[in-house]
CHARMM internal coordinates of N, CA and C (Angstrom, degrees):
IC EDIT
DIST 1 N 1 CA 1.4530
DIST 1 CA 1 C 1.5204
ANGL 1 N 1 CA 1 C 110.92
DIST 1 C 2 N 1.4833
ANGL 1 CA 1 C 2 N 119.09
DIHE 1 N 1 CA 1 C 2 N -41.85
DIST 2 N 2 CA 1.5485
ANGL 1 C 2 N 2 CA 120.62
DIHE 1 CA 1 C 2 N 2 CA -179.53
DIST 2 CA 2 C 1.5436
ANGL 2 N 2 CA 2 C 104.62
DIHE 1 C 2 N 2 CA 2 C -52.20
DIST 2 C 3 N 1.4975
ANGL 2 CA 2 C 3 N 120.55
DIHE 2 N 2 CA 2 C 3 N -46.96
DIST 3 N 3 CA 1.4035
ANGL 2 C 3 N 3 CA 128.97
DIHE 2 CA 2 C 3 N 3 CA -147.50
DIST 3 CA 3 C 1.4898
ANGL 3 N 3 CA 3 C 95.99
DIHE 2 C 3 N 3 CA 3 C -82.41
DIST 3 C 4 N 1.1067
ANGL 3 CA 3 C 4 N 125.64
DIHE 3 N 3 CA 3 C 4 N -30.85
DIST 4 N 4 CA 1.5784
ANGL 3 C 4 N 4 CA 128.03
DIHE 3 CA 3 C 4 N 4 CA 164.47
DIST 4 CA 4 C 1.5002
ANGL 4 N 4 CA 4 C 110.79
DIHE 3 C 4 N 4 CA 4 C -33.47
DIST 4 C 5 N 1.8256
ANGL 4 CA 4 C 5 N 84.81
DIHE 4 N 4 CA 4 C 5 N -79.21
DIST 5 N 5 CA 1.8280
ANGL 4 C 5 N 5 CA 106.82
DIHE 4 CA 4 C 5 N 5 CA -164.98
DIST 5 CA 5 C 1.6783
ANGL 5 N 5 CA 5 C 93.41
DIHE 4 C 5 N 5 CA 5 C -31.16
DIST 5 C 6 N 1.3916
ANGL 5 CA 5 C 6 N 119.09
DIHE 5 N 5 CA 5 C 6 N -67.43
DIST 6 N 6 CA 1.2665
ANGL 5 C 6 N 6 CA 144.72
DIHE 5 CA 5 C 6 N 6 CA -154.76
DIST 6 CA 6 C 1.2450
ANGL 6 N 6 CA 6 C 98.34
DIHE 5 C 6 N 6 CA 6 C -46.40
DIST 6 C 7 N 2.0224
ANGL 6 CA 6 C 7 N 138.72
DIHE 6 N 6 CA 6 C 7 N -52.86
DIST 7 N 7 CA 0.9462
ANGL 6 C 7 N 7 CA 141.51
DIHE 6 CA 6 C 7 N 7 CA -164.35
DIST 7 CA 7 C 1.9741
ANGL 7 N 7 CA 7 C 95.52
DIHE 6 C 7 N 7 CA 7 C -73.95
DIST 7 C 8 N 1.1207
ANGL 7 CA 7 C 8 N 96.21
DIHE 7 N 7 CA 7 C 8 N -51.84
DIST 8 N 8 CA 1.6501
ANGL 7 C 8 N 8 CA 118.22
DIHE 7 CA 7 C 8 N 8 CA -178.17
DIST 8 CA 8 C 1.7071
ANGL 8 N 8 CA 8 C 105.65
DIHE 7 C 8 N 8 CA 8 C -26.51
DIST 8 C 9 N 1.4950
ANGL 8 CA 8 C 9 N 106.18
DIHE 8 N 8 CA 8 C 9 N -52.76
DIST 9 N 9 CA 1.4188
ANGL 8 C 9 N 9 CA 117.93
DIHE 8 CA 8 C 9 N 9 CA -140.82
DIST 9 CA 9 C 2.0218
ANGL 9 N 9 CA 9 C 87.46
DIHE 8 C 9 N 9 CA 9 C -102.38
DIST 9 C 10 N 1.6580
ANGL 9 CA 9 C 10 N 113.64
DIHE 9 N 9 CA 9 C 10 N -32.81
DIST 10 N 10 CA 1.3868
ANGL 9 C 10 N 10 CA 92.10
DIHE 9 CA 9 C 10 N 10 CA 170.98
DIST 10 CA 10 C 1.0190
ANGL 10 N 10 CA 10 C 130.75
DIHE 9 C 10 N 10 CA 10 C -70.30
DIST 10 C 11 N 1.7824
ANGL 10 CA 10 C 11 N 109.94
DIHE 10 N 10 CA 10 C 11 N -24.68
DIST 11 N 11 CA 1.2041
ANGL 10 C 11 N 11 CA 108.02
DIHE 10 CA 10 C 11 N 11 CA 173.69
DIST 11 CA 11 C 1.3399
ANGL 11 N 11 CA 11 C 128.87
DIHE 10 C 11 N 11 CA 11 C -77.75
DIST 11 C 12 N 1.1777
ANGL 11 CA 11 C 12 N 117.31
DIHE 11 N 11 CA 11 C 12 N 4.30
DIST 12 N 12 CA 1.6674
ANGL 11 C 12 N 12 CA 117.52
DIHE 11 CA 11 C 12 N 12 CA -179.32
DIST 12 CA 12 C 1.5705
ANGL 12 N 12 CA 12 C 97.26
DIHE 11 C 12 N 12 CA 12 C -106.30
DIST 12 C 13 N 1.2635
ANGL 12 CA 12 C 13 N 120.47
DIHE 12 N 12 CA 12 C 13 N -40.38
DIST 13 N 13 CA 1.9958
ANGL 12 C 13 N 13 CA 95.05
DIHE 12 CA 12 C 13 N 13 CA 158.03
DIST 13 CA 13 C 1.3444
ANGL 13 N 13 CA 13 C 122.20
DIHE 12 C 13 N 13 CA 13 C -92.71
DIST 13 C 14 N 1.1234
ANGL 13 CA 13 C 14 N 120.83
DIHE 13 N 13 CA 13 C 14 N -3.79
DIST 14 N 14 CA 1.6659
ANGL 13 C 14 N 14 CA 95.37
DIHE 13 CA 13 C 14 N 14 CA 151.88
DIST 14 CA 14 C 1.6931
ANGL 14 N 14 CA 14 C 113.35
DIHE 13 C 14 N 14 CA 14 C -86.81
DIST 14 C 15 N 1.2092
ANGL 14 CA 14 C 15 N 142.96
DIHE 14 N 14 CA 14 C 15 N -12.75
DIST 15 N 15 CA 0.9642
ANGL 14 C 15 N 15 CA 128.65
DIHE 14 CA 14 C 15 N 15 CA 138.91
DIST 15 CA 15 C 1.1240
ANGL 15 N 15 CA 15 C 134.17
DIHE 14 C 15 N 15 CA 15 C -24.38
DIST 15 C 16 N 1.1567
ANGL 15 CA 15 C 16 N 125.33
DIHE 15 N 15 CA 15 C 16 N -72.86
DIST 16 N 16 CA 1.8665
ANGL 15 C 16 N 16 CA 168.47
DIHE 15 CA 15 C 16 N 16 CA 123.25
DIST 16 CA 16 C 1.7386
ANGL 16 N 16 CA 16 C 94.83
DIHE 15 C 16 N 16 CA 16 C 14.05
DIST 16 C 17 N 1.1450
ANGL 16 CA 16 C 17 N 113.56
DIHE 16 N 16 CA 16 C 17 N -86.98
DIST 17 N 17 CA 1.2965
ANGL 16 C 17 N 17 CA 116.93
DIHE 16 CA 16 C 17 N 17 CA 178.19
DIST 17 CA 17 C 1.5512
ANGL 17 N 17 CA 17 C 105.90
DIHE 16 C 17 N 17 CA 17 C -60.35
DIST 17 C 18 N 1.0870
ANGL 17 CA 17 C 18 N 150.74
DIHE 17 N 17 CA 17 C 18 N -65.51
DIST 18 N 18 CA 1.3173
ANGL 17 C 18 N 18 CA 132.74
DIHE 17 CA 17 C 18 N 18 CA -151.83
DIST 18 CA 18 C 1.8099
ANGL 18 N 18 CA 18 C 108.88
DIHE 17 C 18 N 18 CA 18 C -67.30
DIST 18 C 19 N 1.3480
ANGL 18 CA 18 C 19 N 96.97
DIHE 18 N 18 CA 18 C 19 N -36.98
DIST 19 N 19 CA 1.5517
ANGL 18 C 19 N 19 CA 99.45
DIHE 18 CA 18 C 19 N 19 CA 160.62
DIST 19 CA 19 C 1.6415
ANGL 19 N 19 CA 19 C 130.43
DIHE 18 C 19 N 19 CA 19 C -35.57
DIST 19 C 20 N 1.6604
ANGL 19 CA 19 C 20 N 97.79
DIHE 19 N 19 CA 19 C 20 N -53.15
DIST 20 N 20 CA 1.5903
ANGL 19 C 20 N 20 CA 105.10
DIHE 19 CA 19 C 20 N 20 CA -170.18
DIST 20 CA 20 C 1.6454
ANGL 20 N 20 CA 20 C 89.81
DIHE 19 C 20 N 20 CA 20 C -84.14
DIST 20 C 21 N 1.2843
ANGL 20 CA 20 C 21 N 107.53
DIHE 20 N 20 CA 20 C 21 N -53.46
DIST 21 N 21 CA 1.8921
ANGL 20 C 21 N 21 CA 99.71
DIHE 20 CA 20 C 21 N 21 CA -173.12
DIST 21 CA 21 C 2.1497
ANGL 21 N 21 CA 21 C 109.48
DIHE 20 C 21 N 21 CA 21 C -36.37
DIST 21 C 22 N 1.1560
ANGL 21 CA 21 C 22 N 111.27
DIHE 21 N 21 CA 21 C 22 N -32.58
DIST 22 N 22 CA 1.5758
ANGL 21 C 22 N 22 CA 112.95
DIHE 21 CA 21 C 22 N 22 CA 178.14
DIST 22 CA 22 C 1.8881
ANGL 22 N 22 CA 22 C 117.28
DIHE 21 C 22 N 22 CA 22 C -81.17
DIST 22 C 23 N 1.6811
ANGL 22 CA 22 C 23 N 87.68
DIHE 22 N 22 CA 22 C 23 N -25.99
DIST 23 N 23 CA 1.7470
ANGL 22 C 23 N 23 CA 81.29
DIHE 22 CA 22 C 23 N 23 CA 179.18
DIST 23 CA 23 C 1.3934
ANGL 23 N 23 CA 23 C 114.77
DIHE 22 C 23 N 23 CA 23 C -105.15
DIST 23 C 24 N 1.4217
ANGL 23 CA 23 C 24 N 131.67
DIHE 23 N 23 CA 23 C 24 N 6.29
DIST 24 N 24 CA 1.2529
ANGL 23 C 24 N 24 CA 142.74
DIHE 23 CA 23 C 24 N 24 CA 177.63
DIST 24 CA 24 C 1.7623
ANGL 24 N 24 CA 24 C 115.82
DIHE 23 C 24 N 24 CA 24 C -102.50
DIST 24 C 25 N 1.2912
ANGL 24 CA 24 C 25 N 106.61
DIHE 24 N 24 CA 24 C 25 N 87.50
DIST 25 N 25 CA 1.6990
ANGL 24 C 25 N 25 CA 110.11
DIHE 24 CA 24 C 25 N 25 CA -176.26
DIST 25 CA 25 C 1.9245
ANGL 25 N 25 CA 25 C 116.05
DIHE 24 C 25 N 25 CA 25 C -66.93
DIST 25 C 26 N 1.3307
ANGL 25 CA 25 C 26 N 89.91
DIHE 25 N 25 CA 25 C 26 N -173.56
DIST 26 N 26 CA 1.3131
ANGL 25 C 26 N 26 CA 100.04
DIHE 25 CA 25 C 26 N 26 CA -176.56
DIST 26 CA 26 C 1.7160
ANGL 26 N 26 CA 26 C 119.95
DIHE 25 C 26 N 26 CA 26 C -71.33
DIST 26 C 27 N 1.3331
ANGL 26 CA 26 C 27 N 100.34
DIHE 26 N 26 CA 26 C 27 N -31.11
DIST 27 N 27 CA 1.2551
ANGL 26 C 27 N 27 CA 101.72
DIHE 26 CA 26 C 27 N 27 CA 178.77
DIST 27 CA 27 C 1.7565
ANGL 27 N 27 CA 27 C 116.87
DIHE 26 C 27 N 27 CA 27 C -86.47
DIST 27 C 28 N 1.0442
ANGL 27 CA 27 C 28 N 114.98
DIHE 27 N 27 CA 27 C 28 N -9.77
DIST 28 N 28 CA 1.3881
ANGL 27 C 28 N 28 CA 112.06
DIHE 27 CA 27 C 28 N 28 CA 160.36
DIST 28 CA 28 C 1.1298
ANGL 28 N 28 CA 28 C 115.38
DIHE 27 C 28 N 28 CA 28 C -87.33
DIST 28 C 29 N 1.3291
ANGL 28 CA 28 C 29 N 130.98
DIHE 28 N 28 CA 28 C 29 N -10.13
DIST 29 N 29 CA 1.3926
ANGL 28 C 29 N 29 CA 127.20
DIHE 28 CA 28 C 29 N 29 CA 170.20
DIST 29 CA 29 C 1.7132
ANGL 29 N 29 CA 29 C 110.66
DIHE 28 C 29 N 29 CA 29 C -95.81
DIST 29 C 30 N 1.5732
ANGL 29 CA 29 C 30 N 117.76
DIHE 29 N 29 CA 29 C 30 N -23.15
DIST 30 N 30 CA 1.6475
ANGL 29 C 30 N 30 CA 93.24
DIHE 29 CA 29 C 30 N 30 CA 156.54
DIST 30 CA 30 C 1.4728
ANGL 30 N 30 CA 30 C 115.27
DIHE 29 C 30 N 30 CA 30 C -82.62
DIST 30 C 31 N 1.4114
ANGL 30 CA 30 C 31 N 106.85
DIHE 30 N 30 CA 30 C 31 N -16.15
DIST 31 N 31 CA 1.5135
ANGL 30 C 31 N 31 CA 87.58
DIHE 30 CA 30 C 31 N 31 CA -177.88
DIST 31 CA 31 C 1.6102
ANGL 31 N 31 CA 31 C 122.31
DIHE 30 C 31 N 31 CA 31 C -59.53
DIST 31 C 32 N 1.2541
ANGL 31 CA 31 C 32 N 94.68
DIHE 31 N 31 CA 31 C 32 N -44.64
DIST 32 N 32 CA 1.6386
ANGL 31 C 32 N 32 CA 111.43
DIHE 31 CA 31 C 32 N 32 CA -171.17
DIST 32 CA 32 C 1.6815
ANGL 32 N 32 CA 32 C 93.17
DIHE 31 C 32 N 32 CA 32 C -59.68
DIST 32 C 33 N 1.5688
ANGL 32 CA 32 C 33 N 130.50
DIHE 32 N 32 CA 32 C 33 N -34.14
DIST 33 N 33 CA 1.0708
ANGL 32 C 33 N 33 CA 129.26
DIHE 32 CA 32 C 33 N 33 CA -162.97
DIST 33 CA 33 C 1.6123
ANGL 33 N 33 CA 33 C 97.18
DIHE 32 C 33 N 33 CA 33 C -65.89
DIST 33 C 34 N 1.7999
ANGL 33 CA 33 C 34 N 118.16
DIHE 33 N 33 CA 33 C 34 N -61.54
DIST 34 N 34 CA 1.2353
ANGL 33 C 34 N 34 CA 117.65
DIHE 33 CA 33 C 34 N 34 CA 179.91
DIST 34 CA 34 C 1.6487
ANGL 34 N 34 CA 34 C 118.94
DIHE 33 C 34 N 34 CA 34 C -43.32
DIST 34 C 35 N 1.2776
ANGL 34 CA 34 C 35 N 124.00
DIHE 34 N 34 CA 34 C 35 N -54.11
DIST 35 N 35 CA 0.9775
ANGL 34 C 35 N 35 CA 153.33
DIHE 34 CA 34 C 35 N 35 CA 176.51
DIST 35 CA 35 C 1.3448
ANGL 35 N 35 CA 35 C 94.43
DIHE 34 C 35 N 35 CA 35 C -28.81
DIST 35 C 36 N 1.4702
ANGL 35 CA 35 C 36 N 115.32
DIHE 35 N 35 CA 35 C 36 N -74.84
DIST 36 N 36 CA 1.9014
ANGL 35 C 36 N 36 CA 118.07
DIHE 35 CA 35 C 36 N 36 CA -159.38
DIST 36 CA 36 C 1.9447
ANGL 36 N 36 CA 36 C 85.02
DIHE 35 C 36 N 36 CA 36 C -73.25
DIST 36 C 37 N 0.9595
ANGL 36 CA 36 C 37 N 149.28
DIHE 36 N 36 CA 36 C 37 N -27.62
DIST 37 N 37 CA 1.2486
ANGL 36 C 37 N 37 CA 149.67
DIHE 36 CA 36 C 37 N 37 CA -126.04
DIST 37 CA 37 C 1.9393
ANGL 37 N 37 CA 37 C 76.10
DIHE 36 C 37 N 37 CA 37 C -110.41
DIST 37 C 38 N 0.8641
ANGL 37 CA 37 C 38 N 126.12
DIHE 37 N 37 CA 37 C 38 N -39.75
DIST 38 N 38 CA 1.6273
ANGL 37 C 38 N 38 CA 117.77
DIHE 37 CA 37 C 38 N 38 CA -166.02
DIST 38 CA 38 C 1.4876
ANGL 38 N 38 CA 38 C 91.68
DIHE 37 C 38 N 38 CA 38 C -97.55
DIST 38 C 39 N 1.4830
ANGL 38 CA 38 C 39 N 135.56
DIHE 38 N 38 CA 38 C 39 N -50.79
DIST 39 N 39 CA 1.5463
ANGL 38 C 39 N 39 CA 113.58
DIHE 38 CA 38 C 39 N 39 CA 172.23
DIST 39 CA 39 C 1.1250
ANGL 39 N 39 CA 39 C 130.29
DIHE 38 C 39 N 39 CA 39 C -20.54
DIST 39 C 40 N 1.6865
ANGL 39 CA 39 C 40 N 92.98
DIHE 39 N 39 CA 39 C 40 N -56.53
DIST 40 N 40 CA 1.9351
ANGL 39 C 40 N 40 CA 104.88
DIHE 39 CA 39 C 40 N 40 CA -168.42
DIST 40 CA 40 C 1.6146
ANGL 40 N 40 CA 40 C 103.69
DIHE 39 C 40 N 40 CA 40 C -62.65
DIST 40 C 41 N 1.2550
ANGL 40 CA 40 C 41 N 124.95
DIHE 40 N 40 CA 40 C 41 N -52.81
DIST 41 N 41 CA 1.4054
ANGL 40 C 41 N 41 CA 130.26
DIHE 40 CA 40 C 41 N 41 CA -168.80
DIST 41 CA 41 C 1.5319
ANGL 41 N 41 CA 41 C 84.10
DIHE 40 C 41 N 41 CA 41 C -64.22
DIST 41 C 42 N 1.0354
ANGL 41 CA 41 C 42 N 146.17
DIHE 41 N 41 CA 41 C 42 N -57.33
DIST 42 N 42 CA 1.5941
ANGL 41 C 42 N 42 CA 125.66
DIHE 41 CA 41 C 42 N 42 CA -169.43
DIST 42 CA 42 C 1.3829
ANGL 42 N 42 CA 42 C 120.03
DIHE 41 C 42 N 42 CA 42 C -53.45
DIST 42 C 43 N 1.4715
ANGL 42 CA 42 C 43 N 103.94
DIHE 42 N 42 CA 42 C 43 N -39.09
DIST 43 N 43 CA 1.4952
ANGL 42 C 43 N 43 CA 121.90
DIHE 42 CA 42 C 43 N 43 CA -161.64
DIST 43 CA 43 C 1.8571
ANGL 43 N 43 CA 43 C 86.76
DIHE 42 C 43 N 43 CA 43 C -78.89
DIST 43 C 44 N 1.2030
ANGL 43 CA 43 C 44 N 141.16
DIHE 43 N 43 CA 43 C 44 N -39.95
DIST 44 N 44 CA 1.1066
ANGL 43 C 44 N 44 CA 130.32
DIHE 43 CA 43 C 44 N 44 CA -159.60
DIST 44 CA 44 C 1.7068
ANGL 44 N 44 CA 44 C 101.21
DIHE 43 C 44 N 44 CA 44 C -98.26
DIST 44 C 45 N 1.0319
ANGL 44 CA 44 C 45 N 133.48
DIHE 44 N 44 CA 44 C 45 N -18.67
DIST 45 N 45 CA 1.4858
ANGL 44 C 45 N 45 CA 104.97
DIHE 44 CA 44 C 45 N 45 CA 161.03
DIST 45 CA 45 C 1.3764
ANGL 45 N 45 CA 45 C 128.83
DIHE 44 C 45 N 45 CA 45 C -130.07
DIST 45 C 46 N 1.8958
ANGL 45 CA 45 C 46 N 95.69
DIHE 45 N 45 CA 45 C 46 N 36.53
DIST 46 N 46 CA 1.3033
ANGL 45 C 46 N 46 CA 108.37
DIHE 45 CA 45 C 46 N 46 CA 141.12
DIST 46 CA 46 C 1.7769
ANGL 46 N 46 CA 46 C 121.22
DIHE 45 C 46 N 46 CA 46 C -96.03
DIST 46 C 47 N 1.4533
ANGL 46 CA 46 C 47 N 119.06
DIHE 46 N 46 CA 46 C 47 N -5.76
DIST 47 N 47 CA 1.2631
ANGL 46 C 47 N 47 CA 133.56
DIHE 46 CA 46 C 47 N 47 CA 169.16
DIST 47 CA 47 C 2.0258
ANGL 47 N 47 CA 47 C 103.18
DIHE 46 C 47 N 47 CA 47 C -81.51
DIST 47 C 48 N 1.2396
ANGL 47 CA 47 C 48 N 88.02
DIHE 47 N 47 CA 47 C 48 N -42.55
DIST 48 N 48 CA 1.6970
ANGL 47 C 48 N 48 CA 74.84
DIHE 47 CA 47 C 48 N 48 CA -176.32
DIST 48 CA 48 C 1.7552
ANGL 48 N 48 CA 48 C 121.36
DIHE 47 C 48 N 48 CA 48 C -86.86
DIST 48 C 49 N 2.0551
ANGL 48 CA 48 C 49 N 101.52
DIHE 48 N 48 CA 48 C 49 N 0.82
DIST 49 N 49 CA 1.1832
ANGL 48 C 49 N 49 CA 107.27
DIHE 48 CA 48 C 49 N 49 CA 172.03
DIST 49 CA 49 C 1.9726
ANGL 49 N 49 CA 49 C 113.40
DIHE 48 C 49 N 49 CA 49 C -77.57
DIST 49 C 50 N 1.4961
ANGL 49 CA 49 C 50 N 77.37
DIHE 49 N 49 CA 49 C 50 N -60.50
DIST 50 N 50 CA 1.7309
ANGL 49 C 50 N 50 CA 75.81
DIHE 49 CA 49 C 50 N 50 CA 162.05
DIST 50 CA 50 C 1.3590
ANGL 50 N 50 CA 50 C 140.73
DIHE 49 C 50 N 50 CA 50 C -36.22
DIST 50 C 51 N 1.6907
ANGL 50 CA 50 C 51 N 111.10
DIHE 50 N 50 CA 50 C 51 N -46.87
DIST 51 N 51 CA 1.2956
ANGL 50 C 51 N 51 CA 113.96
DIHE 50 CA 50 C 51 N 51 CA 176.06
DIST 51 CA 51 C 1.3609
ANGL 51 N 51 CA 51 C 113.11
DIHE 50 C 51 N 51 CA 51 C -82.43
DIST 51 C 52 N 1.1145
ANGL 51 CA 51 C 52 N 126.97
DIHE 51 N 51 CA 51 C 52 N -31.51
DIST 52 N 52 CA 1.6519
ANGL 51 C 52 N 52 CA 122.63
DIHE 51 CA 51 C 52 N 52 CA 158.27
DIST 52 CA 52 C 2.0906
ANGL 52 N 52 CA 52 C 112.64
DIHE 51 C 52 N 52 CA 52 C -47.95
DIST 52 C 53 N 1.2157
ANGL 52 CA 52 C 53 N 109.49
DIHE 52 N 52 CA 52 C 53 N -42.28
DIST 53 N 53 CA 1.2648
ANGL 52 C 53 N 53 CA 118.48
DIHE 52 CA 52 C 53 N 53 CA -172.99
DIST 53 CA 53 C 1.7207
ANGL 53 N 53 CA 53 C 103.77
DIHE 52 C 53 N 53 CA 53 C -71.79
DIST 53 C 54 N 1.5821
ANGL 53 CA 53 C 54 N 112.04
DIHE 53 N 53 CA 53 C 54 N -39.45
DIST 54 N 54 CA 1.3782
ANGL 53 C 54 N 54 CA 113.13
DIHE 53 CA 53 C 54 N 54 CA 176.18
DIST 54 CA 54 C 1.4978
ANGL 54 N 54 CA 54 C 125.47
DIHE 53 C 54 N 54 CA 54 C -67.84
DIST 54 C 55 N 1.4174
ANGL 54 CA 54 C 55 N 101.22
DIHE 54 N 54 CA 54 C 55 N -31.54
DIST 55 N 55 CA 2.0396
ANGL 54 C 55 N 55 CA 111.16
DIHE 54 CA 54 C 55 N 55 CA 178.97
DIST 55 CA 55 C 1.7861
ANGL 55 N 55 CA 55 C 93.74
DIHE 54 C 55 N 55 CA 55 C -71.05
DIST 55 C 56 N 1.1931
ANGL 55 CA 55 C 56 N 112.06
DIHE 55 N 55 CA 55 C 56 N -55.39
DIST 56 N 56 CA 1.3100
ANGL 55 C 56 N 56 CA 100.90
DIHE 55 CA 55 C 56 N 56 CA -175.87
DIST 56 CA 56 C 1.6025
ANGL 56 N 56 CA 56 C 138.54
DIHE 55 C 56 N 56 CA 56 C -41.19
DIST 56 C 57 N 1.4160
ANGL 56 CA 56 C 57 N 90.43
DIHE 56 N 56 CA 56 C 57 N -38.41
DIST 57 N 57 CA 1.6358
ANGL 56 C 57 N 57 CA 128.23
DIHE 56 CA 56 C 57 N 57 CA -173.35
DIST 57 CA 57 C 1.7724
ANGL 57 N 57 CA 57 C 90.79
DIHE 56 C 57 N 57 CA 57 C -70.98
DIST 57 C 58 N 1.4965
ANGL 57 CA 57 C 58 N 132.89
DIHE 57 N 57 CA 57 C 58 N -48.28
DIST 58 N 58 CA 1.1176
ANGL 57 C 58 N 58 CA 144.16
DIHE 57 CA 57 C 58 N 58 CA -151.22
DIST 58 CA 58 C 1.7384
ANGL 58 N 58 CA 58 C 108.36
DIHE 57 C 58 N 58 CA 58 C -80.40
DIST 58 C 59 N 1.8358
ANGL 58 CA 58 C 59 N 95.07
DIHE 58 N 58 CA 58 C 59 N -38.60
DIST 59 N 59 CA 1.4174
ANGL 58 C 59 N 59 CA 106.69
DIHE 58 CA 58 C 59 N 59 CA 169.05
DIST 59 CA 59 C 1.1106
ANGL 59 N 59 CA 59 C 134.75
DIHE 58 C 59 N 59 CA 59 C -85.94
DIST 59 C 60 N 1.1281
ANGL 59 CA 59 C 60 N 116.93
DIHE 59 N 59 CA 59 C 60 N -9.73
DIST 60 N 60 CA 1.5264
ANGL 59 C 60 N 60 CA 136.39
DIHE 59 CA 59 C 60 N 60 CA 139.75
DIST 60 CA 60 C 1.6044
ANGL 60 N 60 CA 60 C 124.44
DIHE 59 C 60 N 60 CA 60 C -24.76
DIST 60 C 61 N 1.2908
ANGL 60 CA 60 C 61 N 80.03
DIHE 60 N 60 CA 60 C 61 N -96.98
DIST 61 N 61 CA 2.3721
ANGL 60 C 61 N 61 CA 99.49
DIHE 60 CA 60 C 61 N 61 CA 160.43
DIST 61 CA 61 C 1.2796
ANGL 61 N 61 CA 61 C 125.26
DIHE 60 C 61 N 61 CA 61 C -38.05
DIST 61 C 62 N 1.5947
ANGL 61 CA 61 C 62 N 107.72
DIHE 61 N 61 CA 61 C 62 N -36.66
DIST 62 N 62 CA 1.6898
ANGL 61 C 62 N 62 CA 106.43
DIHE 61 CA 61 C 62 N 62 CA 168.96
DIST 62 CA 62 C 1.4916
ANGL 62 N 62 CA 62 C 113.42
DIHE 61 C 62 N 62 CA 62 C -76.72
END
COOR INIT
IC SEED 1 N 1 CA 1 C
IC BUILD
């Protein structure tokens, strides 16, 4: 019964995946690439705006 489930369950994600690997092109995969690639640069110097904005704020009060 285990060796079933086991056959059962690879075959529904390798199914699963070979499916999406055929309907997912190239250009959705650079896009998504650009995409995460411009987050991070956003996400990182709006993190280093803040913390520049916070030391300042800190030297202030002292």
């Amino acid at each position: 019964m285990l060796l079933n489930d086991v056959q059962i369950k690879s075959g529904v994600v390798g199914g699963t995946l070979l499916s999406t690997v055929f309907t997912i092109s190239l250009d959705d995969v650079l896009f998504t690439i650009i995409m995460a690639v411009i987050g991070a640069v956003v996400s990182f110097f709006v993190s280093a705006f803040l913390k520049r904005l916070s030391s300042k704020n800190r030297k202030k009060k002292t």
